[in-house]
C-alpha positions in Angstrom: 0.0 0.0 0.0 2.8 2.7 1.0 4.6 1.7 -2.7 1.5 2.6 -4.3 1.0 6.0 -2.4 5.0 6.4 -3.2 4.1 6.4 -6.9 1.1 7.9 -7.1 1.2 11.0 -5.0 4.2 12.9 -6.7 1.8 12.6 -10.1 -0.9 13.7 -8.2 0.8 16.6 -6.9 1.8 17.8 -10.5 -1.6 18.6 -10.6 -0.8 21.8 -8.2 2.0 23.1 -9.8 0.2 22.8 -13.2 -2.8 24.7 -12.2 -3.1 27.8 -10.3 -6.2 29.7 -9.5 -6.4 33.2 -9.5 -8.4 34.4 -6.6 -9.0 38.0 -8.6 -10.7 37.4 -11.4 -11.8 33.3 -9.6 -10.6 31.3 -12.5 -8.1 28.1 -12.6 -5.4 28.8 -15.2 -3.1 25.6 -16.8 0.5 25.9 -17.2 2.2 23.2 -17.9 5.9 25.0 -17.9 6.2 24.8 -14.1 6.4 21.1 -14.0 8.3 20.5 -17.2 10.7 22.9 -15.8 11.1 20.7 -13.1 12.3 17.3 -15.2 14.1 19.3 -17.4 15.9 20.9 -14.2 16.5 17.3 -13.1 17.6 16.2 -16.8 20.2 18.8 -17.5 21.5 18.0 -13.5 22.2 14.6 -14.5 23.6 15.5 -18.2 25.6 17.8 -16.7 27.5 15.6 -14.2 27.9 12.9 -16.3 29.8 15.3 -18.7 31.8 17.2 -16.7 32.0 14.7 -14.0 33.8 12.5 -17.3 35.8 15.2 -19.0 37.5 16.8 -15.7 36.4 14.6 -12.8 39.1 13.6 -10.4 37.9 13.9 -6.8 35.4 10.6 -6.4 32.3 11.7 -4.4 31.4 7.9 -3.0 34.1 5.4 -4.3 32.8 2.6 -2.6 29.4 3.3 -3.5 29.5 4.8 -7.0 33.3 4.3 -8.0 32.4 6.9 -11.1 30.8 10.3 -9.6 32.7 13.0 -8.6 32.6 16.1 -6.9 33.5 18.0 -10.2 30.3 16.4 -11.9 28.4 16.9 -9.3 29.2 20.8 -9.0 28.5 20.6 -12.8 25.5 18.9 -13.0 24.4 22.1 -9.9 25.9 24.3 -12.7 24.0 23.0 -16.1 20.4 23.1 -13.8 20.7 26.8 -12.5 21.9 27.9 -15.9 18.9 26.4 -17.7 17.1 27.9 -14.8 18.1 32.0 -16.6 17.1 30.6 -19.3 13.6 29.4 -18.3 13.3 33.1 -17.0 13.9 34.6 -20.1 11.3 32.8 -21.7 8.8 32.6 -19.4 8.5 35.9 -17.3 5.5 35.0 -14.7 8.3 34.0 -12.1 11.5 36.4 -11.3 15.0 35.3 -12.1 15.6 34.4 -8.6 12.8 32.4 -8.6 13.8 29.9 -11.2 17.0 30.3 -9.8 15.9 28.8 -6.5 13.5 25.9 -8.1 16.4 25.0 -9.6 18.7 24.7 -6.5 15.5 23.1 -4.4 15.3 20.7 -7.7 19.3 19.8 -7.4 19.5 19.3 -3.6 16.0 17.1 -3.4 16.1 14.8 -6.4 17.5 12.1 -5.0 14.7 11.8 -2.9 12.8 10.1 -6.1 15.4 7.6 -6.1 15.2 5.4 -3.2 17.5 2.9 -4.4 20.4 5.2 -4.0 19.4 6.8 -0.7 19.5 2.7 0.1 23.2 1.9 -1.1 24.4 5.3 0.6 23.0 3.9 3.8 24.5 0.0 3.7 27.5 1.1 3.0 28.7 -0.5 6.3 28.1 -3.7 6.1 26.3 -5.7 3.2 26.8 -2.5 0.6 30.2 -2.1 1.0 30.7 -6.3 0.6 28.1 -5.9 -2.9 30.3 -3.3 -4.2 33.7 -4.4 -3.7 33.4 -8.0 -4.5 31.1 -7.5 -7.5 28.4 -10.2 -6.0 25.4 -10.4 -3.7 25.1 -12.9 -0.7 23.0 -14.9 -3.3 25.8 -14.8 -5.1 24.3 -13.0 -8.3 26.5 -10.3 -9.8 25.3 -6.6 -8.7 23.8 -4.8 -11.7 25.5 -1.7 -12.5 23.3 1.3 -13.4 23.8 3.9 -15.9 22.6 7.2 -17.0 20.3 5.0 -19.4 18.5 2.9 -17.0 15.2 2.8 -15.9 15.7 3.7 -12.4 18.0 6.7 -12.8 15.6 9.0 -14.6 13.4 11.3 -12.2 10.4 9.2 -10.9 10.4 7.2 -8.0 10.1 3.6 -8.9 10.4 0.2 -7.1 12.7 -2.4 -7.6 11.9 -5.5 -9.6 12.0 -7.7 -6.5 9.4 -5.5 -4.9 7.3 -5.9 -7.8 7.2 -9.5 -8.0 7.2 -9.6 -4.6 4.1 -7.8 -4.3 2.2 -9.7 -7.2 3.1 -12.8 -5.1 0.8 -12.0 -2.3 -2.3 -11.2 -4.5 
């Protein structure tokens, strides 16, 4: 039940950001630039970093974790979403520069909050984590599946993991 709520509300909630009423002249209007802003905020972020984390990256963020990111990609990926975010406010005046400036800084700092699978492997790094990562296996002794810019779970929504999933259709 909480995995379907976990999907489900942050599409619901586009709904808000989408519309806005106007208490002045009492009419709803629909604008769908506020919440495309906010994946293309989140797409540029991780474009960014993978670029400059790859061209000039040389500090590693989490090597035991994620052996590829860096600090350097991830200060780039910060830089690619705020600059898009002047550019959003030249093109679309009904929010001040400073404004887009700070939806994209809230975007950057909270987006791994859609990505529980990552908020996961920063928190086992301890034990279990740190023993999937360095040897390359799982206690079941399946190799760990590396993830990539392209794959499913990296993009912006939250999503479960295929065990959950068949887990869950299990019990029904």
């Amino acid at each position: 039940m909480l995995s379907q709520l976990y999907v489900a509300l942050p599409f619901a909630l586009l709904n808000v950001l989408a519309f806005q009423n106007s208490p002045e002249t009492s009419s709803v209007t629909y604008n769908p630039i506020l919440p495309l802003s906010i994946f293309v905020f989140i797409w540029l972020s991780d474009t960014g970093a993978y670029c400059v984390g790859s061209l000039i990256g040389k500090h590693r963020l989490f090597e035991r974790i994620s052996p590829k990111k860096s600090w350097e990609g991830s200060i780039g990926g910060a830089v690619f979403s705020i600059a898009s975010s002047f550019v959003f406010a030249h093109f679309f005046p009904f929010m001040s520069t400073w404004q887009w400036a700070g939806l994209a800084v809230t975007v950057v700092i909270f987006r791994h909050l859609g990505r529980p699978h990552r908020i996961a492997d920063e928190a086992s790094t301890g034990h279990q984590g740190f023993r999937q990562h360095s040897s390359g296996t799982r206690r079941n002794a399946r190799p760990v599946r590396q993830r990539s810019h392209g794959d499913s779970r990296s993009g912006s929504l939250p999503v479960c993991n295929d065990n959950d999933l068949t887990g869950n259709l299990k019990r029904i």
